[in-house]
C-alpha positions in Angstrom: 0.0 0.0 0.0 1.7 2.7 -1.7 1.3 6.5 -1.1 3.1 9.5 -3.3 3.8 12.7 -1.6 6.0 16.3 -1.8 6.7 17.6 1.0 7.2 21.4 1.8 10.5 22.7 2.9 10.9 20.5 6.2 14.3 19.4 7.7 15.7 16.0 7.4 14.6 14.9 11.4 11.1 16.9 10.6 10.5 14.6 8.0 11.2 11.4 9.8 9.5 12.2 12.3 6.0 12.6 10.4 6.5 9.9 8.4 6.9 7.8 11.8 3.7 9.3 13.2 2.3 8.2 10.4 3.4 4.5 10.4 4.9 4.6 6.8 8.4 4.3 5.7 10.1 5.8 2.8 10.5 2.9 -0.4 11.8 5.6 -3.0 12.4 9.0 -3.5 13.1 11.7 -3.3 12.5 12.1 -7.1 15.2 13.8 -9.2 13.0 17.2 -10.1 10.0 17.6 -7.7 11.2 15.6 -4.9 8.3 13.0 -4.7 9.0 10.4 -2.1 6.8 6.8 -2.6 6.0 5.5 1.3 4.5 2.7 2.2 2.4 1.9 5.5 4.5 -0.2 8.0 1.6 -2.6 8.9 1.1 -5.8 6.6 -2.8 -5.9 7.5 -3.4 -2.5 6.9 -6.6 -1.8 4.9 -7.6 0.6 1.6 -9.4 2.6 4.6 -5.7 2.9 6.3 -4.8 3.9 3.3 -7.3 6.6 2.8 -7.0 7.8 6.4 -3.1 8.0 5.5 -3.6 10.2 2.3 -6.4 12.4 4.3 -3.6 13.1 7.3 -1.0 14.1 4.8 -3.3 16.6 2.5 -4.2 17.9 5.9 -1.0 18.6 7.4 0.7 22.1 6.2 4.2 20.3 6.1 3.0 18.5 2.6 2.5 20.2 -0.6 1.1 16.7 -2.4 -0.5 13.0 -1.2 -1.9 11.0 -3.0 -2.5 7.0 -3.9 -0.2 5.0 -5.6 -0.2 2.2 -7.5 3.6 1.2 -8.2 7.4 2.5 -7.2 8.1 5.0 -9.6 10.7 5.0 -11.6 13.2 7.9 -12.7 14.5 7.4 -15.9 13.9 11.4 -16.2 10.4 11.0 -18.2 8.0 11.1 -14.7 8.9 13.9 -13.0 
């Protein structure tokens, strides 16, 4: 369970700290140009509702610019972002 996100100017420790509040990890990223970072929920039973709830929490905190579902690791031959 995959979830894309761009996060606004936040330091290093800020950044791993949200993402374990969250209960993700980072799997990729960030991206070359836009620095998209792919993260993926931490629990192996979580649900499309976890999911959802995950997406919702980032779009609501002011530290990310972008969340949003997705549906592979990304790759960066250049051509995606």
């Amino acid at each position: 369970m995959l979830v894309d996100v761009v996060f606004a100017d936040i330091s290093d420790d800020e950044l791993r700290d949200l993402i374990e509040t969250l209960g993700a990890e980072i799997v990729a990223g960030p991206s070359p140009r836009v620095g998209r970072y792919t993260l993926r929920l931490v629990d192996d039973r979580a649900t499309d509702a976890d999911l959802d709830d995950l997406v919702r929490r980032l779009r609501d905190d002011r530290r990310v610019r972008f969340a949003a579902r997705a549906y592979s690791l990304p790759t960066h031959d250049g051509a995606d972002d």
